[in-house]
N, C-alpha and C positions, 0 to 999 in steps of 0.2 A: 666256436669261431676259430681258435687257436689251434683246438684241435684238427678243426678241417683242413688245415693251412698242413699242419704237420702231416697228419693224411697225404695230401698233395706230392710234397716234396720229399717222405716215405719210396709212395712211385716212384716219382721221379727219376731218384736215387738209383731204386732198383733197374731202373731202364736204363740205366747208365746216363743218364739227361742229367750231368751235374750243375749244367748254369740253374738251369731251372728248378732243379732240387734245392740249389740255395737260395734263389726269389723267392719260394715257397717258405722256405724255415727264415727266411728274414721277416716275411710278412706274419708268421705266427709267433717271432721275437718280439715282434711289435704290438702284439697285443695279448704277451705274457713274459715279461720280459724278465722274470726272475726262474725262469723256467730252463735247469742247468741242461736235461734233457734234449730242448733245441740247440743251443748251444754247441753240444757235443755231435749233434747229427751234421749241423751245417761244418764244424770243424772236419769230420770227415768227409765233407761236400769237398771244401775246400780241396784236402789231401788229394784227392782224387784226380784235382785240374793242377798237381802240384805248384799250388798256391800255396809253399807252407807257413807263408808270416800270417797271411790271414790266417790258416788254421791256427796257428800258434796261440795268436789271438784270443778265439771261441774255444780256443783247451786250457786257456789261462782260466776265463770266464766261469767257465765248468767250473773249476778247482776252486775256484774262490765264491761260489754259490754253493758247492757240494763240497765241502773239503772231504767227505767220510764217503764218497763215492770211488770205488777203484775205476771204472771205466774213465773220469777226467783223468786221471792221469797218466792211463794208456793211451788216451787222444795226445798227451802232453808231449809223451816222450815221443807218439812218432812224428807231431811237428816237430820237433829239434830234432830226430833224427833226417827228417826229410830235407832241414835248415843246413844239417853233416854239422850239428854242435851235438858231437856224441857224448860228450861230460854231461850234456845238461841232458841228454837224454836217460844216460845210465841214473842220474841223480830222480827223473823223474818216477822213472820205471821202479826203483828201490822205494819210495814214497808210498806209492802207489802196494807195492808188496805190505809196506807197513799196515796200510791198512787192510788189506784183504793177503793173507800171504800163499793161499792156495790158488790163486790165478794164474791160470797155464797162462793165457794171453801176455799179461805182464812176464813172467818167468822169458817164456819164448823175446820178448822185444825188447830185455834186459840184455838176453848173450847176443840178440843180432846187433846193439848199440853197443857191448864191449868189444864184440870182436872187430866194429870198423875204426872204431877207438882205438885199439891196436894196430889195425891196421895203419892209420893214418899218422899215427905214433912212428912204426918204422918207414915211414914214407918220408920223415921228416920235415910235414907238409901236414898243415887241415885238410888236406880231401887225400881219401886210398889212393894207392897209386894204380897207376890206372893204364892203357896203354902208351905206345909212342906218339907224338906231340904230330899233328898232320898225317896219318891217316884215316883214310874217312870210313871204312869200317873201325877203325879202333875208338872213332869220337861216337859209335852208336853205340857201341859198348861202355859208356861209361857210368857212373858212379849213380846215375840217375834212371840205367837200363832198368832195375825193377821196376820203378811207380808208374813209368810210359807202359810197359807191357801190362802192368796189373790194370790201370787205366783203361785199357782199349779193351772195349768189350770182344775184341775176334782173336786177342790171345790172353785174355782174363783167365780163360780154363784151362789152359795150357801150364798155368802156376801151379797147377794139382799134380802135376805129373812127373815125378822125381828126373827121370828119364833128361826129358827135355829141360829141366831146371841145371841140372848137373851139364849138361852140353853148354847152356848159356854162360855160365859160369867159368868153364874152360874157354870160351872165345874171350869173355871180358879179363882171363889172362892171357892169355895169348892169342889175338885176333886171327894169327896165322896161318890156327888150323879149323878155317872156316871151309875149306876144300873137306873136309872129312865129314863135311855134317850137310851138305848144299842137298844132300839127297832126301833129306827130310823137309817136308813139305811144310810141320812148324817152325820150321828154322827161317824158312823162307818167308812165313806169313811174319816171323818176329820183326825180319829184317827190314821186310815193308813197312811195320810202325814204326822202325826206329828210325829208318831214313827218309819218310814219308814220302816212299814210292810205290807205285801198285803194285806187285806181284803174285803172278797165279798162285793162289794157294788154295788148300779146302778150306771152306767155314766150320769153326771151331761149333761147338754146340751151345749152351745154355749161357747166360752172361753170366757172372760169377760178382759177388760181392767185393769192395773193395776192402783188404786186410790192415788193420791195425798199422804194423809197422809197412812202411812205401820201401825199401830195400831189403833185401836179407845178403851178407856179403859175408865172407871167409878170410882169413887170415894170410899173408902171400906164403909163405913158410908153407901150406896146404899144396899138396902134390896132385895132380891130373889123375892120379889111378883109381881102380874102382872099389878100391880100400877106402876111397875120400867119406866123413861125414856126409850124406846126403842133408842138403837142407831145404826147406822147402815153404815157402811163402803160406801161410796162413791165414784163408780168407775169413773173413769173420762176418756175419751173415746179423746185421743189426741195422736194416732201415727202418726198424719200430721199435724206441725202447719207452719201456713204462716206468715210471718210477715206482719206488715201494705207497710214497704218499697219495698218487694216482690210481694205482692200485687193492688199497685200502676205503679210497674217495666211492670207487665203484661199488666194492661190495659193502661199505656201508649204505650206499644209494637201495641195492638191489636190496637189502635186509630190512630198509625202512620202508619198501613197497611191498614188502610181502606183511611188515606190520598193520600197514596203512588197508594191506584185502582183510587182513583177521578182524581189523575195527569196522571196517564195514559190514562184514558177515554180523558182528556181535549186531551192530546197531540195526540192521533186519530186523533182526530174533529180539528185539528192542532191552537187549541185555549193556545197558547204557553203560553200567560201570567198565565194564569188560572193554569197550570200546572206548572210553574214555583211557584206561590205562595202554592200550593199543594205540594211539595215536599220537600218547604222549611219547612212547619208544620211538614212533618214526619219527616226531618231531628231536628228539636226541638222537637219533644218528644221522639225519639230515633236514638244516634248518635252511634250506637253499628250496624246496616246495611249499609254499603255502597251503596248498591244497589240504594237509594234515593239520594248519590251525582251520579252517575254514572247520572240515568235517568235526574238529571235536569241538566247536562254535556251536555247530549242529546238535550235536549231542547236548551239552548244556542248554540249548535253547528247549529241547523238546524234555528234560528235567528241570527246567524252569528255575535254573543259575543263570539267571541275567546278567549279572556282573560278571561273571567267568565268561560267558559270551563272547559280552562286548570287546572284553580284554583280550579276548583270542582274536577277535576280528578288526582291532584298530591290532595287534601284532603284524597280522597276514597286511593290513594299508602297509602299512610300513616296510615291512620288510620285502611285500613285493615293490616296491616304488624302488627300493637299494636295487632290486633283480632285474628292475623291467619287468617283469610277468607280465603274462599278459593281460590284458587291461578289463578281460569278462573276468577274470579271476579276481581282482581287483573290488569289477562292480559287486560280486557276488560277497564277499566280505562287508561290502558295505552295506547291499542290499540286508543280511543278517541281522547288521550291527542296529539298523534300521526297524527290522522287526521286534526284534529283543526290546526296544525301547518302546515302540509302541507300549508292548505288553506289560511295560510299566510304567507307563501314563495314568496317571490321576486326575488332571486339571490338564484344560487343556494348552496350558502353558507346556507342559509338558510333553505335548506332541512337535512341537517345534523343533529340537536339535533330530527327532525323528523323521519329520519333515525335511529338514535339513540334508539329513545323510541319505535319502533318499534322490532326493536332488542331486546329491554327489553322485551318488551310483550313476544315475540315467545320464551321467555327462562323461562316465564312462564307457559304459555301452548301455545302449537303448532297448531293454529288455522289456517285453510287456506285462511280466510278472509285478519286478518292482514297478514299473507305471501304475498299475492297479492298486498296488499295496501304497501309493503316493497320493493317490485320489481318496482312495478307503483314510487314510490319515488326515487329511484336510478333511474329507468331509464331517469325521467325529471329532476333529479338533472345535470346526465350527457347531457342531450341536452340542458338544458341551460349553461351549462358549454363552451359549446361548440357555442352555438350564444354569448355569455358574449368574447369567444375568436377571435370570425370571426374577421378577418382584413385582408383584398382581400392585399392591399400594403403591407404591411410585410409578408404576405405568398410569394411576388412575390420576396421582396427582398433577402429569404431565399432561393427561387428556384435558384436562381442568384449563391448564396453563396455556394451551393450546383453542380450548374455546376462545378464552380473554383474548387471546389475540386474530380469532377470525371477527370477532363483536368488533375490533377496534380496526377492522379491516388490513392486518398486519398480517397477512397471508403466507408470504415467505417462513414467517418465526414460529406460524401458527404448523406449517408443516413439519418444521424442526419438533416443534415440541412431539405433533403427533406420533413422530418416526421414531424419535425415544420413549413413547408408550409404546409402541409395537413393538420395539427392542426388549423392551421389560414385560411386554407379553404379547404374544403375537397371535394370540387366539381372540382380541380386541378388536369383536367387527364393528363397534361404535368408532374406534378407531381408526379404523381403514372406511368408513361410510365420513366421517368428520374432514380428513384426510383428501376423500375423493370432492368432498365439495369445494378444500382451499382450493386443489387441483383445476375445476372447473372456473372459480374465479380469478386464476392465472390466466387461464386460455390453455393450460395443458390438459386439451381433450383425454389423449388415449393414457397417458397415466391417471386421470380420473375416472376413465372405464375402467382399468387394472385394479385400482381398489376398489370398485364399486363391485365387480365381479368378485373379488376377495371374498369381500365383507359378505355377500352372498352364501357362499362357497362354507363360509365359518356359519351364518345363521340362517339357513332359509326361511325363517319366520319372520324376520327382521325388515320391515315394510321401507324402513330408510334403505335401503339397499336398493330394493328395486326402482324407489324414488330417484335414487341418484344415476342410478343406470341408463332409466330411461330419459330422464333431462338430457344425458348427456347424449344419448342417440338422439334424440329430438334434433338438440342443438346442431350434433353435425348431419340434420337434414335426413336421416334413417330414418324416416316416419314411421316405415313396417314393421320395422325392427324394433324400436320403442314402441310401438302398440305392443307387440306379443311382451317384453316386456313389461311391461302396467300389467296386461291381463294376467302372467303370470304372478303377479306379485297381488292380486285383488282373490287369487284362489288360496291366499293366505289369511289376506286383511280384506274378506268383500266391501265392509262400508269404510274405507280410507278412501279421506277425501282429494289425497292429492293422487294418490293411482287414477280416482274415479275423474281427475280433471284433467288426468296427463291422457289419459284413455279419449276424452270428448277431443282435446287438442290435435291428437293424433287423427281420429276419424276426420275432423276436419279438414286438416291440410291434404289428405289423402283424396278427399272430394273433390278439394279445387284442380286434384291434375283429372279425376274422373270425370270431370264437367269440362274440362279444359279451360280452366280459369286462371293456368300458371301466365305469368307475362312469358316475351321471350327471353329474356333473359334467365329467368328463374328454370327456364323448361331448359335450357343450353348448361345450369348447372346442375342440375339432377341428373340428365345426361349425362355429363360428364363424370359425375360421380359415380353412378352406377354402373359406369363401363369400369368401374376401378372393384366391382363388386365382384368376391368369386361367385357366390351362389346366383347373381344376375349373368355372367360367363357361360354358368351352368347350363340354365335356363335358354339361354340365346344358343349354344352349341348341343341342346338335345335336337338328336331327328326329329321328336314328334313333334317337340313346341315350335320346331321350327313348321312342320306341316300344317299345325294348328293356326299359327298368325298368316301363314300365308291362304287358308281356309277364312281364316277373319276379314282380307279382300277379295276374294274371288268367289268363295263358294259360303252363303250366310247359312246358308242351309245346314250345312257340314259343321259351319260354325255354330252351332243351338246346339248341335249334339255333343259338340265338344264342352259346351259350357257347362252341359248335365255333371260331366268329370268332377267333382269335388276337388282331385289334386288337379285337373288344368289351370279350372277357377283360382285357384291360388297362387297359382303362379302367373297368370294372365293380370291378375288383380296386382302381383308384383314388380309386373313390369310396368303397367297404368302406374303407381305409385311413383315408381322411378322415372318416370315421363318416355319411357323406350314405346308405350303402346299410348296412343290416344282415341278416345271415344269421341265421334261424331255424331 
């Protein structure tokens, strides 16, 4: 983020866009604000819009975040020289050699702040002496001529060229022999920036960086001829600097990602140690990715250190939560953390914080791995739950307990009881057949079918079962249905006398609609019900049968043939039952 900011106003900088260059390094002071690097860039922002208190400012900053940096302190000296406090700049500039003493840059900004020091010394005046007082070329030439021209990207380049430095320097002593130079066409583009006038000139070529020290000036005692010191402005070419601890940040990064491939490779080649010592390197030279606890979580999970695991994987929660990571990164640490415990679970108490962290994860991101691995946990938590409860003797003692109270008509207690034998053993079809009867003396039909079918399901030989089954299809009015059941249950138990009585009952009721002996009423709720039937839906939405009952008024003829059908007849005979067909 910070970085991107500095990025920005890097550009910026370079394009000569100094407002913008400093919105830029403000906005990544703001969100790295110990960071002496920006500091020093915007200070040079500053310099640029010779703004030099602000700079001043951001080269204090620097120094006192960096004191062991030579560059604050070449930001330092050229706000105060730009300030024309040349003492505090020679002061800076010597500091600054202290700690780095082979710095051209400082050496160079040390003699350009002594010599205006002196200058300003025999002027007997704080600023050099400069030209006469009301002329308006001699006020372009003043004290301030360098940092305007090195500023303006169309004679920035123009600083490089001894030539034209050395002429400018002879006007800003004597303005009056500006007639000798008009023929040069930088002279002319100078004098346009200084007196912000347009003037034809050519365009300068490349923009050039803004240098260190914003003035270079000469001594007055310095003569016009071409004997003179050449001096010449020194751009210094720094809209990116990196620090040494930045710089170290990176290549420990890049070092701990070519660790983090070799632990991978190892763990392929399932040379587990190898990759465990691999990932512990990248987690030591960069503890700002998770991703290197996760993988050696990994590793110990598939050598079966569960507690070294977990321990890497509530690491990687945490320390991504401090980062932000992102948040699959996250689930995936916990998803781990998650497995790991499974794998050691005992009881299925012990599936719960498993349970648990799984839960966490999917509220992190919705993966359908952990989903799976969340259901797989429930669902073995609940079948151990359930061998942890097996007790064949106290299931029987509850069936007991559970009789006493259907005898005493106490139905409610008499279910309870029966639901904690099933719980203490669930393979208990006396139970679920005992069960489905209080059921029926509720009036809760279909949970009295659901155990009657159970109890089935557990003993097919088990004659109470289909006893209860079929009562209970009787009761709600299924006659056909309760027939096939009795029959079924009489190819177990043929001489059981209540199959053989539920069996006469059935055939009975089944006759009164084949004779048409239902009232209206009873034939309008069979109807009714049977419309609620899928297999009678069936039945009525077949092509044939629909051919068939329309063959049963129209054509009797067609209809005899049809009746030959063994499967018509049964279904013809199912709808007669259900009162949908009646015989005349």
């Amino acid at each position: 983020m910070a970085d991107e900011s500095k990025a920005k106003g890097n550009a910026a900088f370079s394009a000569g866009n100094y407002t913008d260059a400093i919105r830029h390094f403000t906005d990544a002071i703001n969100l790295a604000p110990t960071n002496h690097v920006l500091y020093s860039n915007r200070s040079a922002a500053y310099a640029s819009l010779n703004q030099f208190s602000e700079a001043l400012t951001d080269a204090k900053k620097t120094v006192d975040l960096k004191p062991d940096w030579a560059k604050g302190y070449s930001r330092l000296g050229a706000a105060h020289h730009g300030l024309r406090q040349y003492d505090e700049a020679v002061l800076a500039y010597n500091k600054g050699l202290e700690v780095d003493p082979t710095n051209e840059t400082l050496k160079s900004g040390l003699a350009d702040a002594q010599s205006a020091a002196q200058a300003a010394s025999g002027s007997g005046s704080g600023r050099p002496r400069g030209p006469p007082a009301g002329n308006l070329f001699g006020d372009a030439f003043g004290p301030d001529m360098w940092a305007r021209l090195t500023a303006d990207p169309s004679t920035r380049l123009y600083m490089q060229q001894p030539d034209f430095v050395n002429m400018m320097k002879d006007l800003q002593r004597n303005p009056s022999n500006l007639n000798l130079y008009l023929q040069d066409q930088r002279i002319m583009q100078a004098l346009s920036v200084l007196l912000n006038v347009k003037m034809q000139a050519h365009a300068p070529g490349d923009d050039m960086e803004m240098p260190d020290s914003p003035v270079k000036t000469e001594s007055v005692a310095e003569n016009t001829n071409t004997n003179t010191r050449e001096v010449e402005p020194e751009p210094e070419l720094e809209p990116m600097e990196v620090s040494e601890e930045e710089r170290e940040v990176k290549e420990r990064k890049a070092r701990a990602q070519k660790e983090k491939e070799a632990g991978n490779a190892a763990y392929k080649k399932k040379d587990f140690e190898t990759a465990i010592e691999r990932y512990s390197k990248a987690i030591e030279l960069d503890d700002g990715d998770i991703s290197f606890l996760t993988n050696r979580a990994a590793v110990y999970l598939e050598m079966g250190k569960y507690d070294e695991c977990i321990k890497d994987c509530e690491k990687a929660v945490e320390r991504g939560r401090e980062l932000r990571s992102d948040y699959k990164m996250v689930a995936r640490a916990l998803t781990r953390k998650g497995t790991a415990l499974v794998k050691m679970a005992k009881t299925s108490k012990d599936f719960e914080p498993a349970i648990e962290t799984f839960q966490k994860a999917l509220t992190e991101h919705r993966n359908p791995d952990t989903l799976k691995k969340l259901n797989d946990a429930e669902r073995a938590k609940k079948e151990l739950e359930q061998q942890e409860y097996y007790d064949p003797e106290l299931a029987e003692k509850e069936r007991e307990k559970g009789n006493e109270c259907f005898k005493d008509q106490k139905y409610p207690e008499a279910i309870k009881h029966y639901t904690e034998a099933l719980r203490r053993n669930p393979k208990d079809a006396k139970a679920y057949s005992n069960r489905a009867a209080s059921y029926t003396k509720l009036g809760a039909m279909p949970e009295g079918l659901k155990d009657a079918e159970k109890c089935i399901e557990i003993d097919p030989k088990f004659s109470k079962g289909y006893t209860r089954k079929g009562a209970i299809q009787f009761f709600m009015k299924e006659f056909d249905k309760a027939l096939e059941t009795y029959q079924e249950g009489l190819k177990h138990d043929p001489q059981n006398p209540e199959l053989l009585e539920g069996v006469r009952s059935c055939i009975q009721q089944i006759n009164r609609a084949t004779r048409g002996d239902l009232t209206a009423d009873e034939l309008k709720e069979r109807q009714a019900k049977a419309m609620q039937d899928p297999e009678i839906q069936n039945i009525l939405t077949d092509p044939v049968m629909a051919q068939v009952l329309k063959d049963l008024q129209e054509n009797p003829k067609a209809a005899q043939d049809h009746m030959k059908n063994p499967s018509v007849m049964n279904k013809i005979q199912k709808l007669i039952t259900a009162g949908i067909v009646q015989m005349r």
